[in-house]
C-alpha positions as CSV (number, residue, x, y, z in Angstrom):
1,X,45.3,5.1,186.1
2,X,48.1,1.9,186.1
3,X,46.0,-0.1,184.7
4,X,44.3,2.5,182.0
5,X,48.0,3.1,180.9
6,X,48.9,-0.6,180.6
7,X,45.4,-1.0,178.6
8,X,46.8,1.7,176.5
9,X,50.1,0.7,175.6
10,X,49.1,-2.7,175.1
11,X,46.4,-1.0,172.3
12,X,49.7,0.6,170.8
13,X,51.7,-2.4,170.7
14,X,48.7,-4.3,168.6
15,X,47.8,-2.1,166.5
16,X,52.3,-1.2,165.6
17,X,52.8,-4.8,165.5
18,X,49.3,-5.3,162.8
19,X,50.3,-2.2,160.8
20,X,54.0,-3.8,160.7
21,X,52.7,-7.2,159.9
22,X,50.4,-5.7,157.2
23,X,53.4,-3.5,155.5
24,X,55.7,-6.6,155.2
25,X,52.6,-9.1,153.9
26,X,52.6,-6.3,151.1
27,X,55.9,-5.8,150.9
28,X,56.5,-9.6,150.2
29,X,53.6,-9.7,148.2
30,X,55.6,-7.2,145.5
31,X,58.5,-8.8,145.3
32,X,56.8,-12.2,144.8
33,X,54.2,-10.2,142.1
34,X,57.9,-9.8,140.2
């Protein structure tokens, strides 16, 4: 069950940290559109 859970967080933490990286790409992407 550890190890399930770490699998799981570490799941989380990828796909928080792509959605982030894919919010600020488009958020940099606008400004530089401007």
């Amino acid at each position: 069950m550890i190890n399930h859970a770490a699998a799981r967080g570490r799941t989380c933490i990828h796909i928080l940290t792509f959605v982030i990286s894919i919010r600020i790409s488009v958020v940099i992407a606008s400004r530089c559109a401007r």
